[in-house]
C-alpha positions as CSV (number, residue, x, y, z in Angstrom):
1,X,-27.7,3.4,-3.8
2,X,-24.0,3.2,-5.1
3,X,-23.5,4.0,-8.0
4,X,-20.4,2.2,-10.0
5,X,-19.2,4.6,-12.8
6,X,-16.2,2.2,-14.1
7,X,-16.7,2.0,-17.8
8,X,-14.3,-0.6,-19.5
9,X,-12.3,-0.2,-16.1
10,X,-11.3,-4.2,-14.9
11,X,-12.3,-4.0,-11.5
12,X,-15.4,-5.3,-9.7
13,X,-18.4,-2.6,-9.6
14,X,-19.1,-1.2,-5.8
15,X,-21.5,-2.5,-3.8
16,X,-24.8,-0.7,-3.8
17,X,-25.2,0.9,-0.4
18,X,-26.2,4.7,0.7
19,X,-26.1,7.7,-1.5
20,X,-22.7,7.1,-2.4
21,X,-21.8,7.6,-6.3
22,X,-18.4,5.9,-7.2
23,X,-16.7,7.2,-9.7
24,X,-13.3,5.4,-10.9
25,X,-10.5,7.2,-13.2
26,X,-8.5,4.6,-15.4
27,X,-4.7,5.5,-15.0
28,X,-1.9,5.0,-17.4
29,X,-0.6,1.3,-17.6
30,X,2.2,1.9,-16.5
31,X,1.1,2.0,-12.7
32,X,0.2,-0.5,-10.1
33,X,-2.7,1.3,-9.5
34,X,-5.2,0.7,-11.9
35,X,-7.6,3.6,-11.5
36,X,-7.7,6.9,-9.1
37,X,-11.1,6.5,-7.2
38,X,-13.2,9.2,-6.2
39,X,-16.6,9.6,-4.4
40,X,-19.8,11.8,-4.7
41,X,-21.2,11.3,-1.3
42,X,-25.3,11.9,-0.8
43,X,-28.8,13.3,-2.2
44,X,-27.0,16.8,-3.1
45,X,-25.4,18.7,-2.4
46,X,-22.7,16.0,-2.7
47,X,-19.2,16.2,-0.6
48,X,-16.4,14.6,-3.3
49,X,-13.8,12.2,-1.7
50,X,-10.7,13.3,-3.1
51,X,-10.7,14.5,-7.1
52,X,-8.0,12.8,-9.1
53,X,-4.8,14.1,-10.7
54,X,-5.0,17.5,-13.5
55,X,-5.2,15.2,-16.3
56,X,-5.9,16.3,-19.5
57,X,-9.6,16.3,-20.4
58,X,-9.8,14.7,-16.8
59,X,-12.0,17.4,-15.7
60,X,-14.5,16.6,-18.2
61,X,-14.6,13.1,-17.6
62,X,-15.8,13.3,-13.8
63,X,-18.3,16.0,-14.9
64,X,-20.1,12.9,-17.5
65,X,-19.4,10.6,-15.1
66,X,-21.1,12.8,-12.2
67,X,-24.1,13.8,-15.0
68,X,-24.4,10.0,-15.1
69,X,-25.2,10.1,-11.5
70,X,-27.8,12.7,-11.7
71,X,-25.3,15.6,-10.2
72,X,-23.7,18.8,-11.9
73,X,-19.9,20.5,-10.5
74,X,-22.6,23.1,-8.8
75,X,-24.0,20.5,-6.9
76,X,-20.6,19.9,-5.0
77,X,-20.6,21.4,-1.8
78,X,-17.5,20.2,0.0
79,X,-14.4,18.6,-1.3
80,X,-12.4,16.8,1.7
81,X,-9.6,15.4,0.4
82,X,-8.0,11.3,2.5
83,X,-4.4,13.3,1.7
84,X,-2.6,15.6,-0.1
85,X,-0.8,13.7,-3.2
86,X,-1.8,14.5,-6.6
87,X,-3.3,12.1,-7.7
88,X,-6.0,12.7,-4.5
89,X,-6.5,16.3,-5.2
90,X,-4.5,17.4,-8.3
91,X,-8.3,18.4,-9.9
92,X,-9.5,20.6,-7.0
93,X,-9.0,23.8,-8.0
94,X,-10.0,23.1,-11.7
95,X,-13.4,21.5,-10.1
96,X,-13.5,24.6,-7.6
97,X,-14.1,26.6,-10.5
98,X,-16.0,24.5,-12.8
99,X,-18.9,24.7,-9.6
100,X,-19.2,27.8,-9.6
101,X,-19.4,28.8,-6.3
102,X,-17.6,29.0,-3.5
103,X,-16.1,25.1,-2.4
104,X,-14.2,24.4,0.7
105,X,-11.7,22.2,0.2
106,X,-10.9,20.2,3.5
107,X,-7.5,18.5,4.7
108,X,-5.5,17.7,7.4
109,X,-2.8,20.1,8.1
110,X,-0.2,17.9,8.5
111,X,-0.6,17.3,4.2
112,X,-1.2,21.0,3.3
113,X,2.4,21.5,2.6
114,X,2.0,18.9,-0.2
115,X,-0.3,21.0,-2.2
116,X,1.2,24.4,-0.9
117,X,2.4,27.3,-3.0
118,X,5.7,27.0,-1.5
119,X,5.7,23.3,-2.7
120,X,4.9,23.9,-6.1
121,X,7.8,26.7,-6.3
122,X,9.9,24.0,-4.9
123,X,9.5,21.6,-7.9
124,X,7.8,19.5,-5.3
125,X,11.7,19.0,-3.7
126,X,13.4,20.4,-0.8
127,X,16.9,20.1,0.4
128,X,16.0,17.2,3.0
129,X,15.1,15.3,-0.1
130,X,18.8,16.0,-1.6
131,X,20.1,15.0,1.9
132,X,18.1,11.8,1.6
133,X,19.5,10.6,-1.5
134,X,23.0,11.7,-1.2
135,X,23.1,9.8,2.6
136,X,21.6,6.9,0.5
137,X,24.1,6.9,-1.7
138,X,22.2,7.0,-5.0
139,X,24.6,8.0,-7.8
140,X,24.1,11.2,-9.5
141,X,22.6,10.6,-12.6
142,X,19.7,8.5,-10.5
143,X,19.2,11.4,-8.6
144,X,18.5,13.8,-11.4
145,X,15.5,10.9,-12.8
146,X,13.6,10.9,-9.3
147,X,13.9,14.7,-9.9
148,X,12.5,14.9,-13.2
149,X,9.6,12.3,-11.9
150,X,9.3,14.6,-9.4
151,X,8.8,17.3,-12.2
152,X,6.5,15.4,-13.6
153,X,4.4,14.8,-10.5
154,X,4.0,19.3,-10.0
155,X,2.4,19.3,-13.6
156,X,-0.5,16.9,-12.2
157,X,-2.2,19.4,-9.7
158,X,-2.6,23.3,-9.0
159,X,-1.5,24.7,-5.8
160,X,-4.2,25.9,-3.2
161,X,-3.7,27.6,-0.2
162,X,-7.0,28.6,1.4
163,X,-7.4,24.7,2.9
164,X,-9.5,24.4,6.0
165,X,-7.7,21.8,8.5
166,X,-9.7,18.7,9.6
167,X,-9.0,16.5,12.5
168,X,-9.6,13.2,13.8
169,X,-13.5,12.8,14.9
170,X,-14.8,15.6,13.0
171,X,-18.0,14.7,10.9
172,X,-19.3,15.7,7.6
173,X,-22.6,15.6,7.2
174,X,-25.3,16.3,4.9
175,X,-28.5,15.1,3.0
176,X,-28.2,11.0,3.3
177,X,-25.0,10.7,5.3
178,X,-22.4,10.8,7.4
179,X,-18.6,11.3,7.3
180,X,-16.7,10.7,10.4
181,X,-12.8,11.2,9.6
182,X,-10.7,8.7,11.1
183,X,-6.7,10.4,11.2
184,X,-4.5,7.3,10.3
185,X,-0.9,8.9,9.3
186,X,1.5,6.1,7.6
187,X,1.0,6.5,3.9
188,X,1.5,10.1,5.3
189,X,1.6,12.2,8.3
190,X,-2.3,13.7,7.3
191,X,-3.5,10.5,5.7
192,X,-7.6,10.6,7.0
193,X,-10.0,7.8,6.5
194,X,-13.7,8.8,5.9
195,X,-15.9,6.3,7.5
196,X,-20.0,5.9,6.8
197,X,-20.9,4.1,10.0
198,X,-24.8,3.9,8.8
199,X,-23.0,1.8,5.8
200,X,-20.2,0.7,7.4
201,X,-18.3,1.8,4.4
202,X,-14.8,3.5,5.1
203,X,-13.2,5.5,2.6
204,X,-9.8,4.6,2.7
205,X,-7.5,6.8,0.6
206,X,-4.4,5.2,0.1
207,X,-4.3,4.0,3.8
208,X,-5.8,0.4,2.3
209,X,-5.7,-0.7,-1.2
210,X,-6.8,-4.0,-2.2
211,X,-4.0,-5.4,-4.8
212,X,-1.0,-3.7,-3.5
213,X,0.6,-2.5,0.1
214,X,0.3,0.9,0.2
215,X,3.7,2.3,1.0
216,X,4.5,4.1,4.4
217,X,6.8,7.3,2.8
218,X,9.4,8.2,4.5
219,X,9.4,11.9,5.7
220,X,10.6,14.4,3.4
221,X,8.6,17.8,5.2
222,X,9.6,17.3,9.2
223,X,9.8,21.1,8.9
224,X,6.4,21.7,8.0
225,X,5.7,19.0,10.5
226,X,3.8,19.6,14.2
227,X,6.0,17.5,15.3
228,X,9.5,16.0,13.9
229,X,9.3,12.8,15.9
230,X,7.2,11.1,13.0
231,X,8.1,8.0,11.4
232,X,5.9,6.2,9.0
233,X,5.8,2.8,9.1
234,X,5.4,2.8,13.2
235,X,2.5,5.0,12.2
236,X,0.9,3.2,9.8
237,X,1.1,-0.2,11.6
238,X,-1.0,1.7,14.5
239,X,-3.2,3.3,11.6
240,X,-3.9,0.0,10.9
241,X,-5.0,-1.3,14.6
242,X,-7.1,1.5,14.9
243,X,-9.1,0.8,11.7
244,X,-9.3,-2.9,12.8
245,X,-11.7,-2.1,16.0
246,X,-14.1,-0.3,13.7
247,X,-17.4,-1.9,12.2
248,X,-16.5,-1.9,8.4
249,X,-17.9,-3.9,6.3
250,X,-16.7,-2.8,2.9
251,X,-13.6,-0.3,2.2
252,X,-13.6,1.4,-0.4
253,X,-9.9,1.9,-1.7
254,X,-8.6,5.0,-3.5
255,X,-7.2,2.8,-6.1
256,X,-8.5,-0.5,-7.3
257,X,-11.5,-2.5,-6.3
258,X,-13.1,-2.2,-3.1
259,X,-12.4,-4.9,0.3
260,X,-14.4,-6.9,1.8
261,X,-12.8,-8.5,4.4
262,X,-10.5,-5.7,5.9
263,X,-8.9,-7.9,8.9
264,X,-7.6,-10.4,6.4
265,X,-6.0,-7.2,4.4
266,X,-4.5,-6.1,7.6
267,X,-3.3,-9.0,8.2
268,X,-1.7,-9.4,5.1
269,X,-0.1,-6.0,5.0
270,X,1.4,-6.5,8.8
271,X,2.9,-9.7,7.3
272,X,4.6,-8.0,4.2
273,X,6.3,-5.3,6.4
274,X,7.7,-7.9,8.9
275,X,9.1,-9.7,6.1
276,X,10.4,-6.6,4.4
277,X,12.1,-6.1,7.5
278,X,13.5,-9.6,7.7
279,X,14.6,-9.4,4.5
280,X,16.3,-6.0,4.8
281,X,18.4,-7.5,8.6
282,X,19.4,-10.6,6.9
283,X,20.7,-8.4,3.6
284,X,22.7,-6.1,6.4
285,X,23.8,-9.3,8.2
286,X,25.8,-10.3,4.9
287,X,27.0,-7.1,4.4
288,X,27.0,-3.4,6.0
289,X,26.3,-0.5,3.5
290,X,24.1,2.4,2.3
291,X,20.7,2.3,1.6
292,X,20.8,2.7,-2.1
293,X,23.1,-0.5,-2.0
294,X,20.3,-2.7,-0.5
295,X,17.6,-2.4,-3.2
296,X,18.3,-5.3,-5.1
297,X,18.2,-7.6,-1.9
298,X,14.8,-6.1,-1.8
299,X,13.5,-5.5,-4.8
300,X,13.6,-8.5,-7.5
301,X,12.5,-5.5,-10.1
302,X,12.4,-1.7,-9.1
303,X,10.2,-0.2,-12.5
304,X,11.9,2.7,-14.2
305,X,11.4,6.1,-12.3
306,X,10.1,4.3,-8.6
307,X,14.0,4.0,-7.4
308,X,12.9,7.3,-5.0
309,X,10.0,4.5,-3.5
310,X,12.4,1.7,-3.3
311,X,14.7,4.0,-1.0
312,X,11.8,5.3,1.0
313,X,10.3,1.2,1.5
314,X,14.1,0.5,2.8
315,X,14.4,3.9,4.8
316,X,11.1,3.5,6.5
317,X,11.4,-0.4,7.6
318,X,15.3,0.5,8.4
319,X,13.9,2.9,11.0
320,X,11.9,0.1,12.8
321,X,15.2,-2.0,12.4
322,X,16.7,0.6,14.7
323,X,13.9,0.8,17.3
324,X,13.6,-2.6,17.5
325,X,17.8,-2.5,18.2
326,X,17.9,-5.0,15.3
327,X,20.4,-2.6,13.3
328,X,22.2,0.8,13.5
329,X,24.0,3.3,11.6
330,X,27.8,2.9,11.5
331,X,29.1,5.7,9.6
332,X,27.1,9.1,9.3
333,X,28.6,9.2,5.8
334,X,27.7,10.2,3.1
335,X,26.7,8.0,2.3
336,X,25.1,6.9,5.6
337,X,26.4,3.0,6.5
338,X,24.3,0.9,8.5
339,X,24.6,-3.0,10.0
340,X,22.6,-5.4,11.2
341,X,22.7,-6.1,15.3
């Protein structure tokens, strides 16, 4: 059975289904996203769905909160994580060593730069990410905040290298279950669902959240990328379409409560970006000019230290603009100058 470990956490318990142990983190309240969800998954050995952000005394919160369900960190055997942002995987190597023996950590290679050595020297920053900006035409002195946030963001995880590389239609399995891993890039290029067909429970990552649209980054890492064609909200729409002819009956969200009625979500998220879209032509129709310029046509608030996100939601839905030959870049700048067609 599932077991809900959400103590004074406002969100519905899981649904009891399958040797699946659910385990929600409560986040700061200053975030949209309520809690950082992870999973224990079967009889034990357990694999562990992704592992939270490094916290303080977050470590020894999931280890209660795994006692509860009857497990121990030595009775991890696997940790596969849906992608590589921090707050996903930040705890690995801290729970790598509180097991006590030797624990794979599994990802899709097209995240591993995320939680890379070379990243973490970085500052979690790269010159494409400068580029970005300064063709966006943020000022200066916003520039320097998404950096610090970014800062900020490097203290929440410990970089690992030795990563074994999943792909799309490999399964996990051990004592009570089985993982198939569904590849759905969007939120980013390795996003991976994990789906239980026995349950019909899909682990979803960021990919799906119930109370908010997950947001399709725009890419920073093309050079660490298989391929630099990628865009992310193309691929996220056909994420989506894939997860739609699968037999789900309950997602469970790596933030938030769980869905239970994943078409309608869909729906509502393919909505959102056509508006976004809408909204973004008919702000260019008024006016041509930078991205940076746009976000308050977009965004009736942007909360301190998300102007970086704000960008990325105009950047990503700007790109679809283009291939849809519904707008197009005027001036290479910088800043960069776009219209509407």
């Amino acid at each position: 059975m599932t077991t809900a470990i959400t103590p004074n956490i406002p969100i519905r318990p899981f649904p009891e289904t399958g040797n699946i142990h659910a385990i929600a983190i409560p986040l700061p309240a200053d975030t949209q996203l309520i809690t950082a969800n992870l999973f224990a998954v079967g009889s034990g050995p357990i694999t562990l769905i992704d592992t939270g952000p490094k916290f303080p005394g977050l470590l020894e919160f999931v280890g209660k909160r795994l006692n509860a369900a009857g497990f121990e960190f030595k009775d991890i055997e696997r940790i596969v994580a849906t992608h590589g942002h921090v707050d996903h995987i930040g705890l690995a190597a801290q729970i790598r060593h509180a097991a006590g023996h030797p624990v794979d950590i599994f990802m899709h290679a097209e995240d591993f730069y995320l939680i890379s050595t070379e990243n973490y020297r970085e500052d979690m920053w790269n010159k494409r990410a400068d580029m970005l900006l300064n063709l966006a035409g943020m000022p200066a002195d916003e520039v320097e905040k998404v950096k610090q946030r970014f800062r900020f963001f490097k203290s929440l995880y410990d970089p690992t290298d030795d990563i074994i590389f999943l792909e799309d239609g490999d399964v996990f399995s051990g004592n009570g279950f089985d993982l198939r891993v569904i590849h759905t890039p969007g939120h980013t290029a390795g996003s991976v669902c994990l789906y239980a067909e026995s349950e019909k429970v899909l682990f979803s990552g960021d990919t799906m959240i119930k109370h908010i649209t997950p947001n399709p980054l725009v890419e920073m890492n093309k050079a660490s990328r298989q391929t630099n064609k990628y865009q992310s909200l193309p691929s996220f729409i056909g994420s989506l379409d894939k997860l739609s002819r699968e037999d789900i009956r309950w997602v469970f969200c790596g933030h938030g409560e769980y869905i239970d009625d994943i078409h309608s979500v869909i729906a509502t998220y393919k909505s959102h970006h056509r508006q976004r879209m809408d909204l973004i032509w008919k702000a260019l129709k008024r006016k041509s000019r930078p991205l940076y310029q746009l976000i308050d046509d977009v965004f009736p608030v942007v909360p301190e230290g998300d102007t970086f996100l704000a960008i990325s939601e105009i950047a990503v839905h700007l790109e679809m603009l283009i291939n849809e030959n519904r707008a197009e870049l005027i001036d290479e700048g910088p800043p960069a100058l776009y219209r509407a067609l």
